[in-house]
Every structure is written in structure tokens, then in C-alpha cells.
N, CA and C atoms as an extended XYZ file, in Angstrom:
438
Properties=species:S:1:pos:R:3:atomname:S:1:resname:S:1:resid:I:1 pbc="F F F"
N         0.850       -1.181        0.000 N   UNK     1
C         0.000        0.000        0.000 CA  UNK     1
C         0.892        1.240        0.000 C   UNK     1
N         0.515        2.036       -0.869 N   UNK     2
C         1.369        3.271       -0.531 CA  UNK     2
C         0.853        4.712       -0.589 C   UNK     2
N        -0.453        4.361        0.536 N   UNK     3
C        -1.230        5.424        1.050 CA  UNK     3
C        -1.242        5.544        2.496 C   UNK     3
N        -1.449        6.763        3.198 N   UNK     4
C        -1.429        6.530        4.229 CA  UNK     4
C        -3.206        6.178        4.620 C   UNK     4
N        -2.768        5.286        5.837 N   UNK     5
C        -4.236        4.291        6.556 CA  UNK     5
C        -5.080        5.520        6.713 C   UNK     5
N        -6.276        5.870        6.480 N   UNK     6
C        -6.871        6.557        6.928 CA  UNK     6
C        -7.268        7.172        7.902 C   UNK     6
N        -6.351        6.232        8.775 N   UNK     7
C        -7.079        6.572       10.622 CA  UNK     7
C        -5.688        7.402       11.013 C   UNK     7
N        -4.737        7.199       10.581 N   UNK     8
C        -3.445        8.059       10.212 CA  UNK     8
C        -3.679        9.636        9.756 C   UNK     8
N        -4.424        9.352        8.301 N   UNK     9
C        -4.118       10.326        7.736 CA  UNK     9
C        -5.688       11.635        8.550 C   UNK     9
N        -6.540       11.180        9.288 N   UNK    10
C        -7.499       11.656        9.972 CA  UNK    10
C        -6.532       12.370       11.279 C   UNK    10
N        -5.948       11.725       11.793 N   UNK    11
C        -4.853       12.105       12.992 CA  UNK    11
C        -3.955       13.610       12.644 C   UNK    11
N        -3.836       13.125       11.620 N   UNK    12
C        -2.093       14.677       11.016 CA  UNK    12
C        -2.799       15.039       10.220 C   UNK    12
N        -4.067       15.561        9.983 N   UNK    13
C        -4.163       16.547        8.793 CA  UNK    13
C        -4.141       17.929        9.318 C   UNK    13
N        -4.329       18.506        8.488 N   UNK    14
C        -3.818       20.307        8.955 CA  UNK    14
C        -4.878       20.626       10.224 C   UNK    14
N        -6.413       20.336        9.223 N   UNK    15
C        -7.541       20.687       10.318 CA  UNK    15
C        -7.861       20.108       11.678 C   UNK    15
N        -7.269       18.979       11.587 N   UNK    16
C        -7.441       18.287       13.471 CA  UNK    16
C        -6.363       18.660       14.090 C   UNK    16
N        -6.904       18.914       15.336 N   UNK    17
C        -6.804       19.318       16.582 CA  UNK    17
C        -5.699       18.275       16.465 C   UNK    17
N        -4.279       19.369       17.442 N   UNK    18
C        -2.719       17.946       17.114 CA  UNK    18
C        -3.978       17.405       18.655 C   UNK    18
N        -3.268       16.245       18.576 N   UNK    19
C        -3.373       15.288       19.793 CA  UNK    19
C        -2.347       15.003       20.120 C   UNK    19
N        -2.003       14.467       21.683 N   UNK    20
C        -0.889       14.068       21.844 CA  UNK    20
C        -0.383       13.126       21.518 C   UNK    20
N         0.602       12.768       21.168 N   UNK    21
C         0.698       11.680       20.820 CA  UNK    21
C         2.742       11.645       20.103 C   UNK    21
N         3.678       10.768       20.148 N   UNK    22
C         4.662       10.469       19.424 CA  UNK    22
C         5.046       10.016       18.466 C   UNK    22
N         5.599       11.119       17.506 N   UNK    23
C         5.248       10.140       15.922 CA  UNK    23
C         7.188        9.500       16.301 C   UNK    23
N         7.654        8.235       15.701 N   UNK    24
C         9.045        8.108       16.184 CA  UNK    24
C         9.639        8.375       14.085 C   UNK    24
N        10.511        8.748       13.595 N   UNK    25
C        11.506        8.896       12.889 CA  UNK    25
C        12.330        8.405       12.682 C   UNK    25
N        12.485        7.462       11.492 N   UNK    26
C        14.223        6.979       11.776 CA  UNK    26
C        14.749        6.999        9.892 C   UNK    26
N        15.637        7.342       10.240 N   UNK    27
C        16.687        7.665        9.014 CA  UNK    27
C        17.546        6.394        9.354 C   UNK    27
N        18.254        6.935        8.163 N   UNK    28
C        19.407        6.213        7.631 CA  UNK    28
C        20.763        6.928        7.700 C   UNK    28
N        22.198        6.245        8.885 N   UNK    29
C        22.954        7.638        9.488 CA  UNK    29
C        23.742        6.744        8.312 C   UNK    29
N        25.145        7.820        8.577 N   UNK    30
C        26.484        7.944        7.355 CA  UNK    30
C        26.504        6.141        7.568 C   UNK    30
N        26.957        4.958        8.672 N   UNK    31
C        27.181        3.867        8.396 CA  UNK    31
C        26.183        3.102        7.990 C   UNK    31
N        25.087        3.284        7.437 N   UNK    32
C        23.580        2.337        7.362 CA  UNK    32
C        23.080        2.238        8.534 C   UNK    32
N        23.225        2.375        9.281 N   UNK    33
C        22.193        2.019       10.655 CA  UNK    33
C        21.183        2.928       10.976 C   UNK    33
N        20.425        2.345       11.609 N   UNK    34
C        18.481        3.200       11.684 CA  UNK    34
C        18.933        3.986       12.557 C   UNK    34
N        18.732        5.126       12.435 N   UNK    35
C        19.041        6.713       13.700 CA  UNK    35
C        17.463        7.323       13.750 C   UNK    35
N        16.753        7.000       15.037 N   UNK    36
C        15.866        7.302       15.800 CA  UNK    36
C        15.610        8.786       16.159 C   UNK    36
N        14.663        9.145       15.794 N   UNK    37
C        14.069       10.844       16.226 CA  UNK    37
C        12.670       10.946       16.562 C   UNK    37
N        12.528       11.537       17.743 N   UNK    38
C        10.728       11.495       18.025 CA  UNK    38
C        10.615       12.821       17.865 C   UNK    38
N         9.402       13.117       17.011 N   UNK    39
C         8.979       14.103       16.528 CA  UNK    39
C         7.481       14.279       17.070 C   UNK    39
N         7.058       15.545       17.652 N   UNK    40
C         5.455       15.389       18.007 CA  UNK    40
C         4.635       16.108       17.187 C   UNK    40
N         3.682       16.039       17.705 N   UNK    41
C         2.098       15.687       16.507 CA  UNK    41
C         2.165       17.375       15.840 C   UNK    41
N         3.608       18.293       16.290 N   UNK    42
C         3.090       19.575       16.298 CA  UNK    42
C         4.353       19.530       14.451 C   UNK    42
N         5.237       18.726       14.777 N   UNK    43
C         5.812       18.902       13.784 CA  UNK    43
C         5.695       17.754       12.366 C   UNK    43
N         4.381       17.269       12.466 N   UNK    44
C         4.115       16.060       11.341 CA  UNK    44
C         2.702       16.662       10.955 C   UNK    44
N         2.320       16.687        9.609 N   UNK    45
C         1.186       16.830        8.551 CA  UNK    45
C         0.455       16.146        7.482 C   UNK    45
N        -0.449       15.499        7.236 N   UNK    46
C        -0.531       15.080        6.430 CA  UNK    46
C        -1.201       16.239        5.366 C   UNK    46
N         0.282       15.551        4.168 N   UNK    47
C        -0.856       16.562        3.207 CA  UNK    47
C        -1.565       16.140        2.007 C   UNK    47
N        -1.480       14.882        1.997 N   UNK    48
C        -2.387       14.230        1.414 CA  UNK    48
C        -2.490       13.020        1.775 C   UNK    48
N        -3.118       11.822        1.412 N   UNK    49
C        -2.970       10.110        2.024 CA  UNK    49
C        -1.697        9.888        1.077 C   UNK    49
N        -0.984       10.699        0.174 N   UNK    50
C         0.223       10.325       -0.241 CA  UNK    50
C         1.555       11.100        0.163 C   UNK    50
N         1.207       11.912        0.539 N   UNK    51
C         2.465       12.751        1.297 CA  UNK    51
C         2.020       13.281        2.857 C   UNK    51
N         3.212       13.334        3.395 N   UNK    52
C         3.502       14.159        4.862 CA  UNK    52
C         4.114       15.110        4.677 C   UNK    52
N         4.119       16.306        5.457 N   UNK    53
C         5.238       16.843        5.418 CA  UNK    53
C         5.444       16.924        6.880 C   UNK    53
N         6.919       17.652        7.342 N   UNK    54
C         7.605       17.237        8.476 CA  UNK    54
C         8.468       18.152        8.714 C   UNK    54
N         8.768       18.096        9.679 N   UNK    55
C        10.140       19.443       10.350 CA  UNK    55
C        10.673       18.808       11.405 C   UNK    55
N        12.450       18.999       10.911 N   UNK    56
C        13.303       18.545       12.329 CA  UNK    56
C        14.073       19.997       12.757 C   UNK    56
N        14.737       19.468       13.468 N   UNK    57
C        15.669       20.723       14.069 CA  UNK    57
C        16.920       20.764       13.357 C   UNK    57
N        17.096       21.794       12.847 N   UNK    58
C        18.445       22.076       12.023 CA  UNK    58
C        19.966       21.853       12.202 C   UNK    58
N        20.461       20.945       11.122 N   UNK    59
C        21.755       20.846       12.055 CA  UNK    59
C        21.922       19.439       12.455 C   UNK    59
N        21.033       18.874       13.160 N   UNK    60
C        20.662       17.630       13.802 CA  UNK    60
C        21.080       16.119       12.920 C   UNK    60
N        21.866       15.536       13.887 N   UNK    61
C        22.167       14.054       12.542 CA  UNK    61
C        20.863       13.896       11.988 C   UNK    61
N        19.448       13.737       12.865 N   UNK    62
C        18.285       13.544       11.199 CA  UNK    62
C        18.162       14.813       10.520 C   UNK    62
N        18.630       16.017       10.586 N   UNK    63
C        18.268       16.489        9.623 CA  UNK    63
C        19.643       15.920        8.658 C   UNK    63
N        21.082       15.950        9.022 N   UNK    64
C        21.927       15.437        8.016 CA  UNK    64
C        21.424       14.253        7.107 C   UNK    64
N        20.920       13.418        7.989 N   UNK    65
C        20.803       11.798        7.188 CA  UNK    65
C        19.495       11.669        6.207 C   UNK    65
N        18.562       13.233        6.714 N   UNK    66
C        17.663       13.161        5.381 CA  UNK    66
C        18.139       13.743        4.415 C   UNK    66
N        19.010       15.019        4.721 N   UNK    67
C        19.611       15.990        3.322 CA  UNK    67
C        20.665       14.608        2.600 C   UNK    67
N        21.185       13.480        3.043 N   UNK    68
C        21.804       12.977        2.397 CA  UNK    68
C        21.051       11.794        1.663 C   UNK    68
N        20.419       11.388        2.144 N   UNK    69
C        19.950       10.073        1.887 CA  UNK    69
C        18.611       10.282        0.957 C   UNK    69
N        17.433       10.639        2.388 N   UNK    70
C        16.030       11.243        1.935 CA  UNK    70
C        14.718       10.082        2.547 C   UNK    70
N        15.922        8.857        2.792 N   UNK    71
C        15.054        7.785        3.449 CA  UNK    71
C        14.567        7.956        4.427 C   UNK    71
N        13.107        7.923        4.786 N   UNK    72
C        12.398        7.935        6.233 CA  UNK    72
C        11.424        6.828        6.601 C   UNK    72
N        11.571        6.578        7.179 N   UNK    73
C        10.479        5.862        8.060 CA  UNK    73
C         9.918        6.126        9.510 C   UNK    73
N         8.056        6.431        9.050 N   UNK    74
C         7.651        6.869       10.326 CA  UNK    74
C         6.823        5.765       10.818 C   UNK    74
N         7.160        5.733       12.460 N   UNK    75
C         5.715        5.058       13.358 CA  UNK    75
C         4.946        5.586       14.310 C   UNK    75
N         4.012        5.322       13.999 N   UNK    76
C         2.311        5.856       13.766 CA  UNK    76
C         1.723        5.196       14.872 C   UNK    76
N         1.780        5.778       16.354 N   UNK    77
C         0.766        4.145       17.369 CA  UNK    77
C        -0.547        5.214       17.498 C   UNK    77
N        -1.005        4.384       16.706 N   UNK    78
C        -2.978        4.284       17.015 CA  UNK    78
C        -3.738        3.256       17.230 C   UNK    78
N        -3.479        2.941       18.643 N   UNK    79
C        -4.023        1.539       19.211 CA  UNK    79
C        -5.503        0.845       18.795 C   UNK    79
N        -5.520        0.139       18.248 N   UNK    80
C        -5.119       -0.882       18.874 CA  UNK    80
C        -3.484       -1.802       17.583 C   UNK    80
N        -3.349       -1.075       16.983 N   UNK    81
C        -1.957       -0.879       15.933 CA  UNK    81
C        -1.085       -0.157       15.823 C   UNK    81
N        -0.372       -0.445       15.411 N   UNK    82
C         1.057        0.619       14.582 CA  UNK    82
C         1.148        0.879       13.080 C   UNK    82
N         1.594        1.637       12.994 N   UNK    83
C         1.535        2.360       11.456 CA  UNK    83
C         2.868        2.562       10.844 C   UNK    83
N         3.532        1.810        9.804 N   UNK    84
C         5.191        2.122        9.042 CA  UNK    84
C         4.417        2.581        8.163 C   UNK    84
N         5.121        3.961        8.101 N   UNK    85
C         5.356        4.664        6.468 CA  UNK    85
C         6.536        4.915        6.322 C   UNK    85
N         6.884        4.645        4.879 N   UNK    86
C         8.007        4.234        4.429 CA  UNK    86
C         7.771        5.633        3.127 C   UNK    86
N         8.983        6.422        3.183 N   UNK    87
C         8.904        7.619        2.479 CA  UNK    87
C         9.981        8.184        2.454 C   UNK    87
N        10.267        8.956        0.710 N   UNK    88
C        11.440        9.385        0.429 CA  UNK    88
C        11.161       11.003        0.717 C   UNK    88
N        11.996       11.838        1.124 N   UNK    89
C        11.629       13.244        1.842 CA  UNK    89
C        12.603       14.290        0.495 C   UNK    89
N        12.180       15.150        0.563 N   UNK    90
C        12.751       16.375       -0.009 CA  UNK    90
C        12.814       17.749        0.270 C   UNK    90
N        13.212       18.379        0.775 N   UNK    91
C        13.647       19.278        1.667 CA  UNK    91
C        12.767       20.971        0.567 C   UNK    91
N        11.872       21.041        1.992 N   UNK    92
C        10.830       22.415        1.519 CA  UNK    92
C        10.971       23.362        2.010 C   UNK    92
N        12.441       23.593        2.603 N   UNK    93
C        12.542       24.873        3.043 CA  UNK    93
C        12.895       24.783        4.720 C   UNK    93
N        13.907       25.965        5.234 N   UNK    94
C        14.104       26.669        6.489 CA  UNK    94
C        12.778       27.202        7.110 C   UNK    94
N        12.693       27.487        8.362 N   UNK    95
C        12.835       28.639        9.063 CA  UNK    95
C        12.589       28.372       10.800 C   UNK    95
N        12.941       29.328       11.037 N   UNK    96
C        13.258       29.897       12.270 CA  UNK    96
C        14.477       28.632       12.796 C   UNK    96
N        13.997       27.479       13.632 N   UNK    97
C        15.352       26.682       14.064 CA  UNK    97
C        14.873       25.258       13.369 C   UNK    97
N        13.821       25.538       12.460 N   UNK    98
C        13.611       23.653       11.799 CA  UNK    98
C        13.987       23.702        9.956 C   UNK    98
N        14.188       22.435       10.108 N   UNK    99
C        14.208       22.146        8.350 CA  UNK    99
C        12.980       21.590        8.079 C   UNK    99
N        12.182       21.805        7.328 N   UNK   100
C        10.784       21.055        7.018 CA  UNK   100
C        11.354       20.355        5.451 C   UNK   100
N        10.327       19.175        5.519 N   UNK   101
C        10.549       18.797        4.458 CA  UNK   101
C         9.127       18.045        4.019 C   UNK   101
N         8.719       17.495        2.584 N   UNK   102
C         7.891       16.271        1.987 CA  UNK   102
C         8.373       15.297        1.818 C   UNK   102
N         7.312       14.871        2.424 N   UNK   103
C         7.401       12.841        2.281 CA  UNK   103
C         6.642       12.338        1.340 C   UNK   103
N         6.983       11.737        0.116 N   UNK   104
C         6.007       10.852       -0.897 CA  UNK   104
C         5.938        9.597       -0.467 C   UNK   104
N         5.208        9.081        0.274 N   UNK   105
C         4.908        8.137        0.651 CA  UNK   105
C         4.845        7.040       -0.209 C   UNK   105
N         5.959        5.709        0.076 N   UNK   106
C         6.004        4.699       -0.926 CA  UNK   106
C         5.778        3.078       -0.755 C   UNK   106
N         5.705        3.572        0.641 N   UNK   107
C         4.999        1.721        1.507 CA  UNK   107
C         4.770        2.383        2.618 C   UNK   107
N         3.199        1.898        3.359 N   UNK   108
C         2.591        1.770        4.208 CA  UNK   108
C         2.478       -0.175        4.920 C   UNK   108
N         2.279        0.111        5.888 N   UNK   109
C         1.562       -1.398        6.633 CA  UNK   109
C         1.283       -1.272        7.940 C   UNK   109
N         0.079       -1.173        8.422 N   UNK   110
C        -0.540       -1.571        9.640 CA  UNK   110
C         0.154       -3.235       10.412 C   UNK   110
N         0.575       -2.499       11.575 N   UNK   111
C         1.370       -3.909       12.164 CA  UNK   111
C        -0.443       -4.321       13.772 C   UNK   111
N        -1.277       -5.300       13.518 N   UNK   112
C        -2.051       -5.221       14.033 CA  UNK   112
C        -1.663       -6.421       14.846 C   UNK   112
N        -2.082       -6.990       15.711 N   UNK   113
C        -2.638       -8.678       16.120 CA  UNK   113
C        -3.219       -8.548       16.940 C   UNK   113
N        -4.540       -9.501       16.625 N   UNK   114
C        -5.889       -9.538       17.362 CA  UNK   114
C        -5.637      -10.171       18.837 C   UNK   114
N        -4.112      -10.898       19.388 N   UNK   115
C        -3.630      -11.458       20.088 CA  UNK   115
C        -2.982      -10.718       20.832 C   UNK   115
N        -2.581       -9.672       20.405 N   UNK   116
C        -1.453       -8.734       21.096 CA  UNK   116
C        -1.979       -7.341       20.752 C   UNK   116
N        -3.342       -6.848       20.707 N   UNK   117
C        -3.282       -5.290       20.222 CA  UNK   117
C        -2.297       -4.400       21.275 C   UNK   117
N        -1.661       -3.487       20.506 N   UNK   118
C        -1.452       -2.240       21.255 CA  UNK   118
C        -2.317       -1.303       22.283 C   UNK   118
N        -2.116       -1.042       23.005 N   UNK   119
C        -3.232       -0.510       24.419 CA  UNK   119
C        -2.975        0.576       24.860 C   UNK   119
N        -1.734        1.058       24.250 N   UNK   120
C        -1.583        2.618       24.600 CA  UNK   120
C        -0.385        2.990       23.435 C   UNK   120
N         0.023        4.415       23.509 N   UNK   121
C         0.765        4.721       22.674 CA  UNK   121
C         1.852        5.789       23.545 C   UNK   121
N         3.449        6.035       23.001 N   UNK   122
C         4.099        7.096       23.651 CA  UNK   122
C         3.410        8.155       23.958 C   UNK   122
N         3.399        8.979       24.388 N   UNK   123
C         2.999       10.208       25.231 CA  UNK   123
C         4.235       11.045       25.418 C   UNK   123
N         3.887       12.320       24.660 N   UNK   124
C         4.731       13.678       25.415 CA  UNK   124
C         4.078       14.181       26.673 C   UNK   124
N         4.696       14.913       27.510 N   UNK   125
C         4.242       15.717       28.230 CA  UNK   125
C         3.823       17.034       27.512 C   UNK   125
N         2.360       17.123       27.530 N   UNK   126
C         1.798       17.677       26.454 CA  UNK   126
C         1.641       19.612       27.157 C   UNK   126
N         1.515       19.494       28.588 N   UNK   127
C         2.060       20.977       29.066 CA  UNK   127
C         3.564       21.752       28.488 C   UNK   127
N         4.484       20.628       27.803 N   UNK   128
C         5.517       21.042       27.885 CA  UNK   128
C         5.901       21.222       26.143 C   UNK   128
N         5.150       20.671       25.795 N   UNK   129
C         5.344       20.875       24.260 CA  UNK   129
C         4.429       21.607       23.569 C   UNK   129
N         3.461       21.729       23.763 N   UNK   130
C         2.443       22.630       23.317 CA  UNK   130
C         2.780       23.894       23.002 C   UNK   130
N         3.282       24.532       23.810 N   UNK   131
C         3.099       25.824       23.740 CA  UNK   131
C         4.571       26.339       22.656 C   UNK   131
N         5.397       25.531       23.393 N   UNK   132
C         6.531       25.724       22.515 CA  UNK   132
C         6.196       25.466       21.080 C   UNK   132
N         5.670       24.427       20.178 N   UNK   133
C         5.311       24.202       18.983 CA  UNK   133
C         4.406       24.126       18.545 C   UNK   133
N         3.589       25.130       19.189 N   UNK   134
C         1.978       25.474       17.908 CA  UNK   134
C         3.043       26.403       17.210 C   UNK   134
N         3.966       27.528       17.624 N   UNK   135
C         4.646       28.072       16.627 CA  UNK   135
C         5.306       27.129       15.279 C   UNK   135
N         5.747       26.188       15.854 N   UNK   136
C         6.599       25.246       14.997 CA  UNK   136
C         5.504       24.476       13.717 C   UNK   136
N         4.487       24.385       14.378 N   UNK   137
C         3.314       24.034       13.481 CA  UNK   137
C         2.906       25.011       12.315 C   UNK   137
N         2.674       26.068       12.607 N   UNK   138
C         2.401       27.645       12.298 CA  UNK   138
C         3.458       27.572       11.173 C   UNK   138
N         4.857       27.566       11.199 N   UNK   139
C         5.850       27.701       10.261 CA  UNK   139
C         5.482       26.245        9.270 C   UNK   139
N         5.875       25.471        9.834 N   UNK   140
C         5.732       24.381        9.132 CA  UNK   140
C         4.145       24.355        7.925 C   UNK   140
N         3.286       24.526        8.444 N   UNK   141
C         2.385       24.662        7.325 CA  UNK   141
C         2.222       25.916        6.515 C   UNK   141
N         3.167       26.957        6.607 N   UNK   142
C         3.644       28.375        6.066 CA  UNK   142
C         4.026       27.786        5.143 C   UNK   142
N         5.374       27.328        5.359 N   UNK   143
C         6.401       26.464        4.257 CA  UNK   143
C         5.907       25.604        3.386 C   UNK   143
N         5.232       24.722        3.916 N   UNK   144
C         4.510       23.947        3.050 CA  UNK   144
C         3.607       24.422        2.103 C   UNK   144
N         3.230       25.398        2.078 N   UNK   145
C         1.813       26.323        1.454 CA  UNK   145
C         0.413       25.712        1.553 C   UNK   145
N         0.407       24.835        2.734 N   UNK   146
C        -0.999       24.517        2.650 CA  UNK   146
C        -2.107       24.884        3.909 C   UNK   146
């Protein structure tokens, strides 16, 4: 599949309310190995069921390992599942302290089992991020033009 799940793409669109919630990030660093970044609901978008767009902090090994590579993979916990999107990124611009970029989304898969659902998901401390990145949100969908 290489759309995002709908219950995904209902979560990150511009018009809903962020929720709390941890999207996790992982690139591809200079030796091949998966390099981990949690990004919250203030800096992920969907802007269509085929693209995201996204903002890291500048400077940062993920922002290096996307300007080099472009490989991303995000996970998505919306219990009672998990969500891989698998997406090549391209860099949409600066500002203030993030790099934003688009994701064309090129494999999706819901990781479910009716044996083992998921029952909760990471959690920010949502007093503590909020306030700091509705700005970061604000830019990020500037940049993006949507």
C-alpha cells in the first residue's frame, strides 16, 4: 500500500486538533544504521494520504541523514496498531530553528494482532510541548503552502 491508513491520515491533517501523541523517525545515518528521532504531533502533517510533510531541528544528525539520503520511516501508534510509512523526503525549506521537508509516501503497513493489540501509545508531556510548537506548526504549514 502506498497510502497513508486513513485513521493516520485523519490524525495529522492540517484541520485536526494535534493530539498528543509520538510520531518516532528513523533515518538512515552515514554507516547504514536506523538513527531514531521522536517528533510530536506539532511537527508532522498530512498533506495528502500520499504525502507528509515534516520538520526537524536544524543541524541535527536527522536532519543530516535526510539531506543525504532522503530515506524515512515513520511510526504511527494508534491503538489498537502501529503504522510504518516508508517515504522518500525532499527538503521544503528553512525557518526559524527547523528544516521542514515532503514525504512521498512509498509503503505503508498496519502492524495489528488480534492477540497482542497495542493498548496505549508514547505520550509527550503535552504541558511542555504545546506551547513551545503550535509556533513550529504555524511555520511548518507556512512552508509547506498549505
Amino acid at each position: 500500500m502506498d497510502r497513508l491508513p486513513h485513521e493516520a491520515f485523519e490524525l495529522l491533517r492540517k484541520e485536526q486538533i494535534r493530539k498528543n501523541l509520538v510520531v518516532i523517525l528513523s533515518t538512515v545515518d552515514a554507516g547504514g544504521f536506523p538513527h531514531i528521532a521522536l517528533l510530536s504531533p506539532y511537527q508532522v502533517v498530512a498533506i495528502s494520504d500520499k504525502e507528509l510533510g515534516f520538520c526537524v531541528h536544524k543541524g541535527t544528525t536527522t536532519d543530516i541523514n535526510i539531506k543525504r539520503s532522503g530515506l524515512v520511516t515513520f511510526v504511527i501508534f494508534i491503538p489498537p496498531a502501529a503504522y510504518y510509512v516508508k517515504a522518500r523526503a525532499i527538503a521544503a525549506g528553512e525557518f526559524s530553528t527547523e528544516s521542514a521537508y515532503r514525504a512521498g509516501i512509498e509503503w505503508t503497513k498496519a502492524d495489528y494482532a488480534e492477540e497482542s493489540p497495542i493498548t496505549a501509545s508514547p505520550l509527550f508531556d503535552e504541558k511542555n510541548i504545546k506551547e513551545k510548537y503550535l509556533s513550529v506548526f504555524a511555520g511548518l504549514i507556512k512552508i509547506l503552502g498549505i
